[in-house]
N, CA, C and O of each residue as an XYZ file, in Angstrom:
284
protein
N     -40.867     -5.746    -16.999
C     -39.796     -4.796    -16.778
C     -38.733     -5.489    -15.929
O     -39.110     -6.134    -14.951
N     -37.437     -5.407    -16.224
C     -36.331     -5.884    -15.782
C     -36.098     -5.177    -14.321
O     -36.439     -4.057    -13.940
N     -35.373     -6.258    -13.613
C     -34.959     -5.191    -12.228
C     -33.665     -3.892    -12.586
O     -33.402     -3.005    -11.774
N     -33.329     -3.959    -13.254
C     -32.773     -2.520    -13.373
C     -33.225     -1.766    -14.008
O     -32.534     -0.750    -14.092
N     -34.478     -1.743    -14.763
C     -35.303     -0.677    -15.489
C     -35.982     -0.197    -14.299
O     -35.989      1.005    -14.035
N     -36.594     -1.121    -13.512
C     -37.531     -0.862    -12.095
C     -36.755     -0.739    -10.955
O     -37.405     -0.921     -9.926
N     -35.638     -0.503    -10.803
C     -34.777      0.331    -10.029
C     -34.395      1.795    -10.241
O     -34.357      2.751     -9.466
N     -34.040      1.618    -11.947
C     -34.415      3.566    -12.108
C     -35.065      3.906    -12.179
O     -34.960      5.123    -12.030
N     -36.791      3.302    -12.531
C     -37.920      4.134    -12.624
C     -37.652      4.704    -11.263
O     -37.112      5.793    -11.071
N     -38.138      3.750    -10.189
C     -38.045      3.810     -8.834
C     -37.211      5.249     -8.669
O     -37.839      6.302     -8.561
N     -35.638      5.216     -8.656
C     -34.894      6.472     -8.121
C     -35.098      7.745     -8.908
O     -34.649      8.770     -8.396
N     -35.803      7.849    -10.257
C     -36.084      8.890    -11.054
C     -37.269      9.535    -10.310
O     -37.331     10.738    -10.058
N     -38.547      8.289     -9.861
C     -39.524      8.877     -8.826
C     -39.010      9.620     -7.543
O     -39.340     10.529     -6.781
N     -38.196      8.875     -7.709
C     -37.796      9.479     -5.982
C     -37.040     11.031     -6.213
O     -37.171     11.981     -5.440
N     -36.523     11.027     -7.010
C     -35.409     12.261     -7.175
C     -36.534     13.476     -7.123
O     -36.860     14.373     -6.345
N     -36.966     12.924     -8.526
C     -38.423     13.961     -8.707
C     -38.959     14.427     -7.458
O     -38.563     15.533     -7.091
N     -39.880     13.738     -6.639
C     -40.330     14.025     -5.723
C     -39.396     15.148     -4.563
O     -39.840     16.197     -4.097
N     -38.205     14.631     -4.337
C     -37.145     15.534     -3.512
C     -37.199     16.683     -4.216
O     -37.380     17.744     -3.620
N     -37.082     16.648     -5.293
C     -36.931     18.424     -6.330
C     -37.900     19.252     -6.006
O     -37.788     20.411     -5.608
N     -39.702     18.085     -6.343
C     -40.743     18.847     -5.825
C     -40.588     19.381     -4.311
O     -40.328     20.560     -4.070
N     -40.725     18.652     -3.572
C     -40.222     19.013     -2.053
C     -39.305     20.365     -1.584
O     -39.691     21.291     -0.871
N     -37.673     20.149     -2.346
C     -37.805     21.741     -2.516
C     -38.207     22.756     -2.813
O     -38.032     23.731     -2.082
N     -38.951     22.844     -4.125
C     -39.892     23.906     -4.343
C     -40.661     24.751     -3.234
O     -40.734     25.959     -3.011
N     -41.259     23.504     -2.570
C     -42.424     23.963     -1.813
C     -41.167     24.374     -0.593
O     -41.544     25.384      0.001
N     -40.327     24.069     -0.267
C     -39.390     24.935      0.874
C     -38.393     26.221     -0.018
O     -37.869     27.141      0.609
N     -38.307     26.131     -0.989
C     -37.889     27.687     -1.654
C     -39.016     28.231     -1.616
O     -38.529     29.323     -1.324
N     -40.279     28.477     -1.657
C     -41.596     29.047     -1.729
C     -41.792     29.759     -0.473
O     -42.328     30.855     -0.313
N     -41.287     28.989      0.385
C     -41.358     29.553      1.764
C     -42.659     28.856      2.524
O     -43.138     29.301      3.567
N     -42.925     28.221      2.141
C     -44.380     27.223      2.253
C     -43.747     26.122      3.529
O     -44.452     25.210      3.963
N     -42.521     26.337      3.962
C     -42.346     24.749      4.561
C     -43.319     24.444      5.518
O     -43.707     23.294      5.723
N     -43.697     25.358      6.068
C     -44.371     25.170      7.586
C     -46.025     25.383      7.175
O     -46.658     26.109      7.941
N     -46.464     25.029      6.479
C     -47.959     25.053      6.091
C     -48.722     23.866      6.221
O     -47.964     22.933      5.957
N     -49.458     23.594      6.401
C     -50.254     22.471      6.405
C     -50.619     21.640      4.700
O     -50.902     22.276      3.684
N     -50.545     20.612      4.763
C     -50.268     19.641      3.514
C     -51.549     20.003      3.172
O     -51.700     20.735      2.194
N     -52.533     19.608      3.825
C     -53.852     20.045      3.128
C     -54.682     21.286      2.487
O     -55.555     21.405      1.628
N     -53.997     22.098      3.304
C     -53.869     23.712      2.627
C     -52.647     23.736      1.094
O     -53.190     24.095      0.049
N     -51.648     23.500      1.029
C     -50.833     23.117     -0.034
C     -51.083     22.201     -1.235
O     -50.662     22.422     -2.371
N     -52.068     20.787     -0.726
C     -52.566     20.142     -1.517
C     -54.098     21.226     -2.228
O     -54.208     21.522     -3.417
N     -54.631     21.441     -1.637
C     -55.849     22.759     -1.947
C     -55.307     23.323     -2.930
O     -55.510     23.138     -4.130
N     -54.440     24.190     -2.292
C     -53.688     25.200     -3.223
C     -53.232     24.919     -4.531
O     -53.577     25.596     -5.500
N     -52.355     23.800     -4.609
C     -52.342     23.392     -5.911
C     -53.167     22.875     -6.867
O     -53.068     23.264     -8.031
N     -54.143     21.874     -6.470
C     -55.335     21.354     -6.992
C     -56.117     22.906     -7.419
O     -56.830     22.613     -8.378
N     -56.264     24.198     -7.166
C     -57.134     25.097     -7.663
C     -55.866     25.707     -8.461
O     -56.277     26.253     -9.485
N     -54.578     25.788     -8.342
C     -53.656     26.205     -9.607
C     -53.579     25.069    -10.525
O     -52.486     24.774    -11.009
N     -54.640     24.399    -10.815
C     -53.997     23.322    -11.773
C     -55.267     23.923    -12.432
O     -55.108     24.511    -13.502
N     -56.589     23.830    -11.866
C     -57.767     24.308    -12.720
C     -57.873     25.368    -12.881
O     -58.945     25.642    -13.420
N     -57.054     26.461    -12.604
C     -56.903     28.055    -12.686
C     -56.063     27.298    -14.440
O     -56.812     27.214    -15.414
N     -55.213     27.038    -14.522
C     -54.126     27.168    -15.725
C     -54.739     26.545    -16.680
O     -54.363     26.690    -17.843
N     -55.719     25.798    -16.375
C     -56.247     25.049    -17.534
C     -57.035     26.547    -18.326
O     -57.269     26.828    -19.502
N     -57.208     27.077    -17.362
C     -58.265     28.283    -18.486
C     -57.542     29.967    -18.369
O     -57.829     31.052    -18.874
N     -56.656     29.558    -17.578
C     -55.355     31.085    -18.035
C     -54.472     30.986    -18.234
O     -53.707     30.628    -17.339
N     -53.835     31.323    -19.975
C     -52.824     31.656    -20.246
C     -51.900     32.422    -20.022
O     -50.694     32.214    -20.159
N     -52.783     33.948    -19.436
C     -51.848     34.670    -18.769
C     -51.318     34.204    -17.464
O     -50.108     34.165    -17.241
N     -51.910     33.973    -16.896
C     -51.432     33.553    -15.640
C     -50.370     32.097    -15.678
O     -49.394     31.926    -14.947
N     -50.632     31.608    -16.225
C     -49.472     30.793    -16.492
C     -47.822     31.494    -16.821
O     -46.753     31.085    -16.368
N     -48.074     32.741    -17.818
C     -47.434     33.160    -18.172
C     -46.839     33.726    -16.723
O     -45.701     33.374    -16.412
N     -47.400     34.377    -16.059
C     -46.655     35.214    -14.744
C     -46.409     34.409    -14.079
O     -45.203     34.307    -13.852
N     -47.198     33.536    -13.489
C     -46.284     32.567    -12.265
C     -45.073     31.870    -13.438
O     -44.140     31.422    -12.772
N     -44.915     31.730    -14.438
C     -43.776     31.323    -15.182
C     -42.776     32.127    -15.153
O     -41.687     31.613    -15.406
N     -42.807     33.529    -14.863
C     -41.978     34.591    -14.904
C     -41.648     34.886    -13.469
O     -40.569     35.404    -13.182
N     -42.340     34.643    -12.761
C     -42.276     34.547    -11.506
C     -41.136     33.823    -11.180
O     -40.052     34.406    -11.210
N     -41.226     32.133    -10.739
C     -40.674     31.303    -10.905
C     -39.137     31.205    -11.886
O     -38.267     30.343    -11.765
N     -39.148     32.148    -12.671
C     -37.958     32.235    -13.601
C     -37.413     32.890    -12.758
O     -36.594     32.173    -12.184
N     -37.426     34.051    -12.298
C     -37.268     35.027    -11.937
C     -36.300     34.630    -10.081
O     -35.388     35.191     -9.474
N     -36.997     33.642     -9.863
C     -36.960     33.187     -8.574
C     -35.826     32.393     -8.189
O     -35.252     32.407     -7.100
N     -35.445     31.361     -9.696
C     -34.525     30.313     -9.966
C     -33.121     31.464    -10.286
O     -32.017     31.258     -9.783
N     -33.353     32.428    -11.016
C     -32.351     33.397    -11.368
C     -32.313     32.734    -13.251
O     -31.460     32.652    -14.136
N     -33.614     32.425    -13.112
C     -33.549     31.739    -14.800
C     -33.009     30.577    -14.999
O     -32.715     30.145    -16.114
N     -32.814     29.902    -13.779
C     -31.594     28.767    -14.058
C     -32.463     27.740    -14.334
O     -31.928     26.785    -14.897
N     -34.332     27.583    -13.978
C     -34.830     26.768    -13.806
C     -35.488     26.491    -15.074
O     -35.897     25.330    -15.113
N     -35.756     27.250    -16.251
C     -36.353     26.772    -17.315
C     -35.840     25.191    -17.989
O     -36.396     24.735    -18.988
């Protein structure tokens, strides 16, 4: 990989990550402990693997939250 392919991977990681980061401070989560947050998500990842509905509501949720802007 060329140094300017591995300079945007690089800032595409990084952006990403800042986006994630807001999430978790629009959530209202800022002040929580990482390991409680890391928990939390690790059991919504194996919750979605086996509910569709629930995917569906925190999706509506989350829509709902962005003002729809986020799909």
């Amino acid at each position: 990989m060329n140094r300017t392919a591995t300079s945007n991977a690089r800032k595409k990681d990084t952006r990403d990550k800042i986006e994630l980061g807001g999430l978790i401070v629009k959530a209202g989560l800022r002040f929580e402990k990482r390991v409680l947050l890391l928990g939390a998500l690790i059991e919504l990842q194996q919750r979605l693997k086996s509910d569709d509905g629930l995917r569906a509501r925190l999706t509506a949720i989350g829509a709902e939250a962005f003002g729809n802007e986020g799909e």
